[in-house]
C-alpha positions in Angstrom: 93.2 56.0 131.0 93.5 58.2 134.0 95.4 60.8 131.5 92.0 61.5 130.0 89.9 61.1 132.6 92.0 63.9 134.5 91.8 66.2 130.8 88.3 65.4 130.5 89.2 64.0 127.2 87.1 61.2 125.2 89.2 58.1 125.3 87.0 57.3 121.8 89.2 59.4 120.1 92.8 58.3 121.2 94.9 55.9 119.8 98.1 54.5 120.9 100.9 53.1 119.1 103.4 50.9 119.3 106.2 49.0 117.1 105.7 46.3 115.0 109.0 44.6 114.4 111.2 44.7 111.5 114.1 42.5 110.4 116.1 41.7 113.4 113.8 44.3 115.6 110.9 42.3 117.4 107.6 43.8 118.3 107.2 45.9 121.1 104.9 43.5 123.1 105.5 45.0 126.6 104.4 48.3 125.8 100.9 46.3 123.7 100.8 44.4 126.9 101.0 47.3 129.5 98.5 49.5 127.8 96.2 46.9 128.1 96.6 46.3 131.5 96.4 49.9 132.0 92.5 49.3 130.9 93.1 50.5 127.2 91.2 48.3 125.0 93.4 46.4 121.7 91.4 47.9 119.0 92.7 50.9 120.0 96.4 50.2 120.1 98.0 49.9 116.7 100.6 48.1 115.7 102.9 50.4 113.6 106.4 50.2 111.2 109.6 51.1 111.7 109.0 54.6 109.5 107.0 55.5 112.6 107.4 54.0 115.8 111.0 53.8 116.2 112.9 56.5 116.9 116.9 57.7 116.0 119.9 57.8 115.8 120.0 61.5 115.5 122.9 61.4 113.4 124.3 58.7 111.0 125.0 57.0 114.6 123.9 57.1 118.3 121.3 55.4 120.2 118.1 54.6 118.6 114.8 52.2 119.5 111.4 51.5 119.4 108.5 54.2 120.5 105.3 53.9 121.8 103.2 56.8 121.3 99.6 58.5 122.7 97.8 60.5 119.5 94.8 62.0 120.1 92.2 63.1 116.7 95.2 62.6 114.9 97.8 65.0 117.2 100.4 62.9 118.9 100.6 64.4 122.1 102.9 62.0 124.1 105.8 59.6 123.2 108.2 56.9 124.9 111.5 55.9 123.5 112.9 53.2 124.4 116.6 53.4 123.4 117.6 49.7 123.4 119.8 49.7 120.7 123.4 51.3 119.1 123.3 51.7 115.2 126.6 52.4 113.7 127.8 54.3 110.6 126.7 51.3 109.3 122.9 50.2 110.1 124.4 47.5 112.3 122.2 47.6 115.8 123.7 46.5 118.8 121.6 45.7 121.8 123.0 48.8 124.8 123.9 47.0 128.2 122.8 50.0 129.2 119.6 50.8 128.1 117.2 53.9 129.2 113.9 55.6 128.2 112.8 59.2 127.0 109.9 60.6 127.5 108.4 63.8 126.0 105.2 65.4 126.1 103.8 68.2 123.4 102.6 70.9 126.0 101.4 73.5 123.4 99.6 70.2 122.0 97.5 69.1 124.5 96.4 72.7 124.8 95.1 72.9 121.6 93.0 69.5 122.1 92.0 70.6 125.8 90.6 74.3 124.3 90.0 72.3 121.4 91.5 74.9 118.9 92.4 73.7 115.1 95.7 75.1 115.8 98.3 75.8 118.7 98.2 79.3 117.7 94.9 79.5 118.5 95.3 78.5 122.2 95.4 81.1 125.0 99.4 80.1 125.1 99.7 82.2 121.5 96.7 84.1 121.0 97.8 87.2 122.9 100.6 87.5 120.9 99.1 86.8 117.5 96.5 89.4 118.4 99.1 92.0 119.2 101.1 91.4 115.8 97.8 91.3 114.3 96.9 94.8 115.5 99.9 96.4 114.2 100.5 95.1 110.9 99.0 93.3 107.4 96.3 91.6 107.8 95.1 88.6 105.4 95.3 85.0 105.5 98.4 85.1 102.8 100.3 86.9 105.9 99.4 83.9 108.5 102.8 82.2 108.1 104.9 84.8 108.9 102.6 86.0 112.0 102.8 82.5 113.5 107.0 82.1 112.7 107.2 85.7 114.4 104.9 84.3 117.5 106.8 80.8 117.8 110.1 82.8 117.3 110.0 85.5 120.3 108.1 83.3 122.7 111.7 81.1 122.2 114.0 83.9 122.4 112.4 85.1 125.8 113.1 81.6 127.4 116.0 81.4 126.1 117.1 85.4 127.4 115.7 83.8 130.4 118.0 81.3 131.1 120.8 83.9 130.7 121.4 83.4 127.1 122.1 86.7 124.7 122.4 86.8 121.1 126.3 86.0 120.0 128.0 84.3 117.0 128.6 81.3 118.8 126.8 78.1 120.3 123.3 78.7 121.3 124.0 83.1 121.4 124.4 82.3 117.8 120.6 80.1 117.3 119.2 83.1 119.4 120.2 85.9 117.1 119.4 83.9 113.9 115.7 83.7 115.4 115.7 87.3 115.9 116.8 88.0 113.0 114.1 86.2 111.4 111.6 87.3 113.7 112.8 90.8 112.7 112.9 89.8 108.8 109.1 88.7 108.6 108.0 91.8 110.7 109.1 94.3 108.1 107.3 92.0 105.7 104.3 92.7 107.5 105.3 95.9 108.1 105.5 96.0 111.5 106.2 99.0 113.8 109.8 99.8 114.8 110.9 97.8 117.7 107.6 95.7 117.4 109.5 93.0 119.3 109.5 95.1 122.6 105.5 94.6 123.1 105.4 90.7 121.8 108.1 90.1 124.4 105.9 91.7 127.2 103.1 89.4 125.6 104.8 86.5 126.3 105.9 87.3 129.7 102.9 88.3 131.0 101.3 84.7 130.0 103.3 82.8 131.9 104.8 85.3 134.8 102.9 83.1 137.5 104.4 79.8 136.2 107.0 80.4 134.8 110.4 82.3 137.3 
């Protein structure tokens, strides 16, 4: 409750989710229980399947469990996992004996409900950026995709170059220069100036030099 009221967001349009229960899986009833306590009234905490509120393994195993979930006009903007249980090449679960919780929260999201924008790419945390590829290439709606896959892909690769990691053929060097590469792909699509990347880099840098080292 105090999330919104701190965001200045309409508690009206929130819902919050939680598990259900499925065969051998029982309904998250903590997490229905603690959001009421936390003042958020039942009709707007929905009860949801396994297909969405239950999260993992990753990969054909791994640790997996139920979620609980804060959407907002349809945009989930935060989620809880609580990894309770082991699923094996199998679909067996196992309870964990040592169980843990994971918590993530869509930043570039709630920006977009807070400036209430239709998209992310509409936000002050992009807009700068599409602007500056807009300026120098095709315009048109049929073009939008590849603006905002350019836009998403160099604001990645200057955190990542930021964290000491250059483009390689191995590990995560080797994700970097595929994004480039792509980035680089879709600009000559739009037909983009030479070493266009150069000035989106210095976009993103300059919106968030004072919060970001």
């Amino acid at each position: 409750n105090s999330f919104f009221k701190e965001l200045k967001l309409p508690l009206e349009d929130a819902v919050f989710t939680v598990f259900e229960g499925d065969k051998g899986i029982p309904f998250d009833e903590e997490s229905f229980l603690i959001w009421k306590k936390l003042g958020i009234p039942e009709n707007k905490i929905k009860k949801c399947s396994r297909s969405e509120n239950f999260w993992g393994p990753t990969g054909e195993e791994g640790p997996c469990g139920p979620t609980t979930e804060i959407h907002f006009k349809n945009v989930e903007l935060w989620n809880l996992v609580f990894n309770e249980y082991y699923q094996d090449r199998n679909k067996k679960l196992t309870p964990l004996k040592q169980k843990g919780v994971d918590t993530g929260m869509g930043l570039e999201r709630l920006v977009m409900v807070c400036q209430e924008k239709p998209s992310v790419y509409e936000t002050d945390l992009f807009l700068p950026i599409m602007t500056e590829i807009s300026g120098g290439g095709r315009g048109g709606w049929q073009n939008e995709k590849a603006k905002r896959i350019i836009a998403d892909h160099i604001k990645g690769s200057v955190f990542l170059i930021s964290e000491e990691i250059f483009p390689s053929n191995v590990e995560r060097g080797y994700i970097l220069r595929r994004i480039l590469r792509r980035a680089i792909r879709y600009g000559k699509l739009l037909n983009l100036p030479k070493n266009f990347l150069i000035s989106l880099a210095q976009k993103v840098i300059e919106i968030y030099k004072d919060i970001y080292p």
